[in-house]
MARNU-868708 format. One record per residue (C-alpha): residue in one letter; x negated, y negated, z negated. Coordinates in nm, 4 decimals. Example, Ala and Ser with C-alpha at 12.3 -4.5 7.8 and 13.67 -1.06 7.14 Angstrom:
+---+----------+----------+----------+
| r |       xx |       yy |       zz |
+---+----------+----------+----------+
| a |  -1.2300 |   0.4500 |  -0.7800 |
| s |  -1.3670 |   0.1060 |  -0.7140 |
+---+----------+----------+----------+
//
This chain:
+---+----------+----------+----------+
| r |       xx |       yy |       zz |
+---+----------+----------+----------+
| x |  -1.5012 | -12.5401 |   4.5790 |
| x |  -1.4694 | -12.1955 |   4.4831 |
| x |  -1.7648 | -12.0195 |   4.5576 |
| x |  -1.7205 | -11.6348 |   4.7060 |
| x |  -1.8819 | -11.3588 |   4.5275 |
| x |  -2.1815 | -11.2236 |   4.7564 |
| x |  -2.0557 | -10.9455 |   4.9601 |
| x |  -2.2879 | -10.6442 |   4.8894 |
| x |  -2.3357 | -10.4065 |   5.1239 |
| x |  -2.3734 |  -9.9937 |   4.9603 |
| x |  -2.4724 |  -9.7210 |   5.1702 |
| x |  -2.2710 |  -9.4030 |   5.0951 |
| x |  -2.5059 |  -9.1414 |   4.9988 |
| x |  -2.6549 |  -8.8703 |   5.2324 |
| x |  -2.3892 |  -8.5636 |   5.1526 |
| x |  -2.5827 |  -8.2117 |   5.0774 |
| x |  -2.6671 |  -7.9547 |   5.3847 |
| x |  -2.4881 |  -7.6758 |   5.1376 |
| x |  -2.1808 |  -7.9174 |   5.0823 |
| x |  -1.9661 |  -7.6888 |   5.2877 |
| x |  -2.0714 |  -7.3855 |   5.0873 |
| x |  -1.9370 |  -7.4842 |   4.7855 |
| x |  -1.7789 |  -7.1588 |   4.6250 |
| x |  -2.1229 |  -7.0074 |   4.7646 |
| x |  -2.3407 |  -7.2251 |   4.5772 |
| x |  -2.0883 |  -7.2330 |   4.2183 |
| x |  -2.1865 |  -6.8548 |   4.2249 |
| x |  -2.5199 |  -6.8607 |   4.3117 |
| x |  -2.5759 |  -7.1105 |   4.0386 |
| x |  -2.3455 |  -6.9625 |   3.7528 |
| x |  -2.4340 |  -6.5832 |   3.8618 |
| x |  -2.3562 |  -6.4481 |   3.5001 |
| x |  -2.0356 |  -6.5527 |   3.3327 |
| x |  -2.1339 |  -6.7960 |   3.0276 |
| x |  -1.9856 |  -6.5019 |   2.7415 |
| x |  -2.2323 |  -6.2565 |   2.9724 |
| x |  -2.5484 |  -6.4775 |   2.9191 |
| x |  -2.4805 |  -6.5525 |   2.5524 |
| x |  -2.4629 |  -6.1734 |   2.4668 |
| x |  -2.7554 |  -6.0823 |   2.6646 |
| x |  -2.9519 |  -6.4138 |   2.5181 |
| x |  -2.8324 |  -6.2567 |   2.1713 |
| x |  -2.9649 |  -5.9271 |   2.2505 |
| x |  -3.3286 |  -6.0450 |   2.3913 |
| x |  -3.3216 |  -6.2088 |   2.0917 |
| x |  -3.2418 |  -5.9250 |   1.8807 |
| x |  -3.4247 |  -5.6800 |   2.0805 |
| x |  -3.7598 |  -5.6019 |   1.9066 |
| x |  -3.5991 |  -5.5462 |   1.5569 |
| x |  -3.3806 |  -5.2441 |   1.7098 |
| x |  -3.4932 |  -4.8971 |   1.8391 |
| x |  -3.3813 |  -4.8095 |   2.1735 |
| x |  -3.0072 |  -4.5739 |   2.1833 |
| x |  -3.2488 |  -4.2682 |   2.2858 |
| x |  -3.4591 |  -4.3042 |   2.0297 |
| x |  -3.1482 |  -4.3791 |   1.7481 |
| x |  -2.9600 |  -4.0290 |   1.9313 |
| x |  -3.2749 |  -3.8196 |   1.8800 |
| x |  -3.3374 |  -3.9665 |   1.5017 |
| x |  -2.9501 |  -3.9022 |   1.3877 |
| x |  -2.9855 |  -3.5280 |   1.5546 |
| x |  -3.2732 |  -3.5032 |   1.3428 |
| x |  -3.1390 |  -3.6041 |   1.0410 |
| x |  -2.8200 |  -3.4101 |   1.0694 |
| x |  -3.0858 |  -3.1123 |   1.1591 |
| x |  -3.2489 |  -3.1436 |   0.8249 |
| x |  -2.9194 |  -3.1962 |   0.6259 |
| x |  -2.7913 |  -2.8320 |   0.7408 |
| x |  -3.1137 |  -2.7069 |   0.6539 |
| x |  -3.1275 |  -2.8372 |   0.2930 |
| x |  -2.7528 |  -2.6844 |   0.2476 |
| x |  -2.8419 |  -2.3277 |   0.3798 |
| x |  -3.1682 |  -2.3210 |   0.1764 |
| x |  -2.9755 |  -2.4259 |  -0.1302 |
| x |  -2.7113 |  -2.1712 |  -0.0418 |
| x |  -2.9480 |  -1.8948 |  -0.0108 |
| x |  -3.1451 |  -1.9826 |  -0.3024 |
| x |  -2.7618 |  -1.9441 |  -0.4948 |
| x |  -2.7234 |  -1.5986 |  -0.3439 |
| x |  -3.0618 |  -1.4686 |  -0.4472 |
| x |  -3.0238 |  -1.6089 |  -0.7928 |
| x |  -2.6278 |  -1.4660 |  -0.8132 |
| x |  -2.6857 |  -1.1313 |  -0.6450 |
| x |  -2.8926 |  -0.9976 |  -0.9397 |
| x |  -2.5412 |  -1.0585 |  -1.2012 |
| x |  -2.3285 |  -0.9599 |  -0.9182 |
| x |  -2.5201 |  -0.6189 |  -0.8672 |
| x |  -2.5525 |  -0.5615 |  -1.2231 |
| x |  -2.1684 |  -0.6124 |  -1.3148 |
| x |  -2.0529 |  -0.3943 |  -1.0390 |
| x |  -2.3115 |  -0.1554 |  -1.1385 |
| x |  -2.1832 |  -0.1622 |  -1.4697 |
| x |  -1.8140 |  -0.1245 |  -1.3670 |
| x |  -1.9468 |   0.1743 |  -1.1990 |
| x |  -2.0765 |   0.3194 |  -1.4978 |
| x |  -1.7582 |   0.2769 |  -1.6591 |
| x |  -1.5141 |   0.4269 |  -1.4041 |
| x |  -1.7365 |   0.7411 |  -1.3805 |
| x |  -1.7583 |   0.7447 |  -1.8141 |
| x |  -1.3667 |   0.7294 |  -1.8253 |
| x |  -1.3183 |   0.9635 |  -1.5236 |
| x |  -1.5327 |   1.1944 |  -1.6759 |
| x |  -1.3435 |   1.2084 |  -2.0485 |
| x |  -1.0179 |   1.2224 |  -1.8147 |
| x |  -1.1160 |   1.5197 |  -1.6384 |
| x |  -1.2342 |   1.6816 |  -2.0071 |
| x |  -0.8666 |   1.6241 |  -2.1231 |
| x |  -0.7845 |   1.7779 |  -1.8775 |
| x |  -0.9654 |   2.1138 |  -1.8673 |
| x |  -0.8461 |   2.1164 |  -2.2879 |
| x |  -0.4631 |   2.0515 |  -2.1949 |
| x |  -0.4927 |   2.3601 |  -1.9165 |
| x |  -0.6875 |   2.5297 |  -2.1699 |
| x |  -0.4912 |   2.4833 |  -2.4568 |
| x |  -0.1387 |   2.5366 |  -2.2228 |
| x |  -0.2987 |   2.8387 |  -2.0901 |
| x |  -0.3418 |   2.9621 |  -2.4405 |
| x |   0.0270 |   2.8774 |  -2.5492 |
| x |   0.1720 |   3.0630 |  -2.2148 |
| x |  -0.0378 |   3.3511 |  -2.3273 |
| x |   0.1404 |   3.3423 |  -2.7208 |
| x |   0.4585 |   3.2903 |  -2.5279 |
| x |   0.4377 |   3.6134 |  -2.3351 |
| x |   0.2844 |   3.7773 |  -2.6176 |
| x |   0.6091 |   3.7193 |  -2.7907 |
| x |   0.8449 |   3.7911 |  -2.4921 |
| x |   0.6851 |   4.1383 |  -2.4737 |
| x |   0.7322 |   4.2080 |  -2.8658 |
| x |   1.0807 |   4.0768 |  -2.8999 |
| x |   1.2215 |   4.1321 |  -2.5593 |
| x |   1.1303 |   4.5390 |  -2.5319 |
| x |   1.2751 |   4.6159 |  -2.1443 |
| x |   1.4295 |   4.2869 |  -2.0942 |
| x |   1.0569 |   4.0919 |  -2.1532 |
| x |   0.9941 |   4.0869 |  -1.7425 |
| x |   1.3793 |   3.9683 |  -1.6916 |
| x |   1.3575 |   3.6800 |  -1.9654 |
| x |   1.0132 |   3.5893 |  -1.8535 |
| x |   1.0785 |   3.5518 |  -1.4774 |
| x |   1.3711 |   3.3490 |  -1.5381 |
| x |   1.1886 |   3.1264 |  -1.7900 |
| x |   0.9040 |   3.1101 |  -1.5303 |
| x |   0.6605 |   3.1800 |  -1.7499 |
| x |   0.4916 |   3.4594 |  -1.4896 |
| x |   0.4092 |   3.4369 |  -1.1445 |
| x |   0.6175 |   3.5622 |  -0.9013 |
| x |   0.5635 |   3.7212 |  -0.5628 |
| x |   0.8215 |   3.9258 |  -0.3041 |
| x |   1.0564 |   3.8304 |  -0.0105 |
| x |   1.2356 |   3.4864 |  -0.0067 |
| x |   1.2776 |   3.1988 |   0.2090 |
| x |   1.0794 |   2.8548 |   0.2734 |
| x |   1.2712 |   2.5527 |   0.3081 |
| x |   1.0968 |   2.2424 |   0.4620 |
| x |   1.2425 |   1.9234 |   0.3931 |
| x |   1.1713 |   1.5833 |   0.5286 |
| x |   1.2050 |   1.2292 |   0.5959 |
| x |   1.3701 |   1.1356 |   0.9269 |
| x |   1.1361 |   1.0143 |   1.1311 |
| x |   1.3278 |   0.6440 |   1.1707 |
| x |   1.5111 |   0.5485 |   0.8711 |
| x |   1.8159 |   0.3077 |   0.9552 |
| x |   2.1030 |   0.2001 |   0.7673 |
| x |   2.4151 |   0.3781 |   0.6531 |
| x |   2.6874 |   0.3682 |   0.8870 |
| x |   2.9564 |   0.4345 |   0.6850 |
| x |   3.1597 |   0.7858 |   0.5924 |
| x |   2.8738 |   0.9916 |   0.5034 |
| x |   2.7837 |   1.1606 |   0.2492 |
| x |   2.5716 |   0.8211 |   0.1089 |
| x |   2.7523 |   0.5823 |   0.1419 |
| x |   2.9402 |   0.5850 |  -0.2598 |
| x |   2.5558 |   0.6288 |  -0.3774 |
| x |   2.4578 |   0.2513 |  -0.2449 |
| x |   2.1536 |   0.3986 |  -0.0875 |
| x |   2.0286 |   0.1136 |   0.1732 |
| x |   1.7471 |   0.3746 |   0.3562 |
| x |   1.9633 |   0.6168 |   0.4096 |
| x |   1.6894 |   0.8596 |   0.5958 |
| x |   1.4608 |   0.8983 |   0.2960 |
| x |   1.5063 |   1.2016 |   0.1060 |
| x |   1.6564 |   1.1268 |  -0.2328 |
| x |   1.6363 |   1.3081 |  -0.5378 |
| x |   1.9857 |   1.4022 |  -0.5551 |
| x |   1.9346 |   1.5647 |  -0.2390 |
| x |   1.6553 |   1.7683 |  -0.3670 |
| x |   1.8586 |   1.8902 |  -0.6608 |
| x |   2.1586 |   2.0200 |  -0.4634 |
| x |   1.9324 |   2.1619 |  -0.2349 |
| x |   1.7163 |   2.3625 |  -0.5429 |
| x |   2.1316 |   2.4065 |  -0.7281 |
| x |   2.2344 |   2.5867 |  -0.3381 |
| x |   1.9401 |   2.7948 |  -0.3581 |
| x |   2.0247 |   2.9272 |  -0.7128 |
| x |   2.3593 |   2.9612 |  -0.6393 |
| x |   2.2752 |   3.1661 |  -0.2918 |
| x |   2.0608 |   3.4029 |  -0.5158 |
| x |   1.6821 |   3.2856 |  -0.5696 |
| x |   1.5425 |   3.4346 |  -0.8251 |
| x |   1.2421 |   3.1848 |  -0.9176 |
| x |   1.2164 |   2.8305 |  -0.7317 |
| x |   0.8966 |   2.6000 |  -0.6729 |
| x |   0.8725 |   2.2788 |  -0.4853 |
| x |   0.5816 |   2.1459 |  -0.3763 |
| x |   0.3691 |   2.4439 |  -0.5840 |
| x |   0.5564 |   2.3278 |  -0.8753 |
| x |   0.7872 |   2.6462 |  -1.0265 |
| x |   1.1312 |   2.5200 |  -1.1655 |
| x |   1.2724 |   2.6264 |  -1.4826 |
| x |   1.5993 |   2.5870 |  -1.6711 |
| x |   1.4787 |   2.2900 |  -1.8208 |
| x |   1.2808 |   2.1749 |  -1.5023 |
| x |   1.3931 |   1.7803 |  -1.4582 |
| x |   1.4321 |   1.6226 |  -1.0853 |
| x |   1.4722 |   1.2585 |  -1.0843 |
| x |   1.3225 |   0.9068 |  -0.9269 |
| x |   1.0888 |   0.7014 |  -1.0069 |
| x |   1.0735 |   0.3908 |  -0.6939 |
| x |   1.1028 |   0.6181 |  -0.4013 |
| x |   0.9248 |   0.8875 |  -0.5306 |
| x |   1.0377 |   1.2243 |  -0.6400 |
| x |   0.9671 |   1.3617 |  -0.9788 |
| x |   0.9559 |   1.7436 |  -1.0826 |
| x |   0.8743 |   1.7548 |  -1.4141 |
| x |   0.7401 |   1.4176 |  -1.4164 |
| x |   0.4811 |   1.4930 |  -1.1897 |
| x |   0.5615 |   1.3095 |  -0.8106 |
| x |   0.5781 |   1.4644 |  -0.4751 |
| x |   0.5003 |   1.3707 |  -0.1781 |
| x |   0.7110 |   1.4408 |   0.1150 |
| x |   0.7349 |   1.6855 |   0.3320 |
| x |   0.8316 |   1.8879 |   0.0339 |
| x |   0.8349 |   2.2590 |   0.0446 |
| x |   1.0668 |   2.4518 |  -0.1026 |
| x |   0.9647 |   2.8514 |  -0.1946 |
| x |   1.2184 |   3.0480 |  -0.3575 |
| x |   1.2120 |   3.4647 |  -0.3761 |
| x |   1.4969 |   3.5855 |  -0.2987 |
| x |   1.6278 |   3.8685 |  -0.0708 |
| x |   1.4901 |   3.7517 |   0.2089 |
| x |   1.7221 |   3.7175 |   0.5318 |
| x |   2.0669 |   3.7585 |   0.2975 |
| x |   1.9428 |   3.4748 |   0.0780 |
| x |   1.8624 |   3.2366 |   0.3744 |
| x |   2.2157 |   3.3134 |   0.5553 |
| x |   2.3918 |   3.2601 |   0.1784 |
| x |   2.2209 |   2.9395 |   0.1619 |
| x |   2.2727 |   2.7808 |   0.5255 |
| x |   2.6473 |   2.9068 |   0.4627 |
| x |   2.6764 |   2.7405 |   0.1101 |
| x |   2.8513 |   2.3607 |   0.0585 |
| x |   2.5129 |   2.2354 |  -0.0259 |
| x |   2.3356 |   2.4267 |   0.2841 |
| x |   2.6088 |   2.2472 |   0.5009 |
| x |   2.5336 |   1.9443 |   0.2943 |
| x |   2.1755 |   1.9510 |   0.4042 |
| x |   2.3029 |   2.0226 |   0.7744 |
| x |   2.5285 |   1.6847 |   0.7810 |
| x |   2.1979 |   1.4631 |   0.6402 |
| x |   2.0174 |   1.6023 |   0.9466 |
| x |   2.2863 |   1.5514 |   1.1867 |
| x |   2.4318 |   1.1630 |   1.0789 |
| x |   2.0605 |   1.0370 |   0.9233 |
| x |   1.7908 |   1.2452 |   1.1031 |
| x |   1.6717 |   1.3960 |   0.7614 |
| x |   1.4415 |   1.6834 |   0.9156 |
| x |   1.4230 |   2.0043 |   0.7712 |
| x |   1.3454 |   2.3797 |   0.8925 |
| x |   1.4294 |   2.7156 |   0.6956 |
| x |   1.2842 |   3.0744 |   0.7349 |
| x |   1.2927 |   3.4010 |   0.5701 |
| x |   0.9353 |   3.5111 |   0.4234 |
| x |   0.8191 |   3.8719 |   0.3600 |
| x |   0.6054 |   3.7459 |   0.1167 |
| x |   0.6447 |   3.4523 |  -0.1518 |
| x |   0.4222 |   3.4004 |  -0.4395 |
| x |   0.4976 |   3.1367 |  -0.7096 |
| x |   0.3044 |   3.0432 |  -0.9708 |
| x |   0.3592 |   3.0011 |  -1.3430 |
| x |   0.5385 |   2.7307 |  -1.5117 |
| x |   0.2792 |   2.4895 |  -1.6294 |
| x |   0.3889 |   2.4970 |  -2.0371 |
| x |   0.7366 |   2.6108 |  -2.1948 |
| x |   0.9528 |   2.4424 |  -2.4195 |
| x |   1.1660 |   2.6346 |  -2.6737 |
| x |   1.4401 |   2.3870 |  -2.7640 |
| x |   1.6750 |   2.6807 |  -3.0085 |
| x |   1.5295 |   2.9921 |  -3.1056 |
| x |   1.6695 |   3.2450 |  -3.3632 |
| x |   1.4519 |   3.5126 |  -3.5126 |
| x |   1.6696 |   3.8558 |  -3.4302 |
| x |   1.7145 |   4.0939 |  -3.7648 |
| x |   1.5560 |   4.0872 |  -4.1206 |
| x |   1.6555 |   3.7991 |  -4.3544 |
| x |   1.4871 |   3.5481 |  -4.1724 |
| x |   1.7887 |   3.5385 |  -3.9268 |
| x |   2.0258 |   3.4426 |  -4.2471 |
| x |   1.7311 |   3.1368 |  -4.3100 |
| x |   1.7357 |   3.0255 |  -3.9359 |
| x |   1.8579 |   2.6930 |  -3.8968 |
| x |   1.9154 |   2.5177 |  -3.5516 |
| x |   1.7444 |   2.1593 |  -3.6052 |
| x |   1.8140 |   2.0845 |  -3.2381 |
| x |   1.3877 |   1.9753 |  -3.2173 |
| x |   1.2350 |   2.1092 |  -2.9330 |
| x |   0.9032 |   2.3077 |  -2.9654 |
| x |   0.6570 |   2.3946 |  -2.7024 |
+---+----------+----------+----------+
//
């Protein structure tokens, strides 16, 4: 007979009082997440070889403290030890600007000496060889001052300089600030003024002559080579009222009226009871023939100027 296995009898086990808390328990027993407690584990293990973040904050500051004050120390240190070559080169290009301003200025006082001297021979001469006509030939070779009635004539800039709008007086010249005043315009002003009578010219305290030059240089004006600044003033003796009327009436008066009126070039003329012009700085003979004797039949005209 088959025998039947023994039947055994097992008693389920007793279930837990916190078996219905389940998710409650799970947390309570994994409160920190498993990549949590490694990190932390790490860093308790880890934690007596590092300084607290304070304490690393305060010890960078203090570093970065200390590096700013090594570079400013070292850059003063350069500044004391440069500023004694620095002081003495400027010092030294001091010297040297007042050395060559000085030998400039000595030039000058021999040129105005020695052109002082040479207007002296000149008139000299013009006395000897001119007899009645000496005060005639030196006025109009400026080499006197001159003083009586005449006119001033003050010319300017316009105040806002703007392109040429076509038809004037400009516009064949190709000038592109058409409100400056040009040179041109200052020789047909100092040509009207001859022309209307004057007798001697200056502009800008420097006297005109036959030879006197008026050109440009940039947009400066040059008289003689020397440049002038504007508003440039225009003395000429002349007869007074007469010669200012002859003037505004002239093509080169009216010329000087249309700049004003199209391009705002300012200028203002009155009639003066007194003028006074000085000298001409130096005179240049460019042909001169001895009169009488048999030197005139030796006279040659080399066509060299001499002053």
């Amino acid at each position: 007979m088959s025998q039947q296995p023994p039947v055994r009898s097992t008693v389920p086990p007793a279930p837990r009082p916190d078996a219905s808390m389940s998710l409650l328990t799970n947390v309570m027993d994994h409160s920190l997440d498993d990549g949590y407690a490694e990190a932390a584990a790490r860093r308790k293990e880890e934690g007596g070889s590092k300084l607290p973040s304070p304490l690393r904050a305060k010890l960078g500051l203090a570093a970065a403290l200390l590096l700013a004050a090594v570079v400013v120390t070292l850059g003063a240190a350069q500044a004391q030890i440069s500023a004694p070559t620095l002081a003495k080169e400027r010092q030294q290009l001091i010297d040297r600007i007042e050395r060559e301003t000085s030998a400039a200025d000595a030039l000058q006082k021999n040129v105005d000496t020695l052109r002082n001297a040479v207007g002296t021979k000149q008139r000299d001469v013009l006395e000897e060889h001119g007899g009645d006509k000496a005060d005639v030939v030196s006025l109009l070779a400026g080499a006197t001052a001159v003083q009586g009635p005449g006119v001033k004539l003050v010319v300017d800039d316009a105040k806002q300089t703007k392109q040429s709008g076509g038809g004037g007086p400009r516009e064949s010249t190709g000038f592109a600030d058409t409100g400056r005043v040009r040179d041109r315009d200052m020789q047909r002003i100092v040509n009207g003024l001859w022309q209307s009578g004057a007798e001697a010219v200056a502009v800008n305290g420097q006297r005109l002559t036959a030879l006197s030059a008026i050109r440009a240089a940039g947009d400066a004006i040059l008289v003689d080579n020397k440049p002038l600044v504007p508003p440039y003033t225009v003395l000429a003796v002349g007869d007074g009222q007469q010669f200012a009327n002859a003037f505004q009436r002239s093509v080169d008066g009216q010329y000087l009226r249309v700049l004003q009126q199209n391009y705002g070039v300012r200028y203002s003329i009155s009639a003066q009871g007194d003028v006074r012009l000085p000298a001409a700085p130096s005179l240049i003979v460019r042909i001169a023939q001895p009169q009488g004797g048999g030197a005139a039949g030796r006279a040659t005209d080399t066509g060299k100027g001499t002053s």
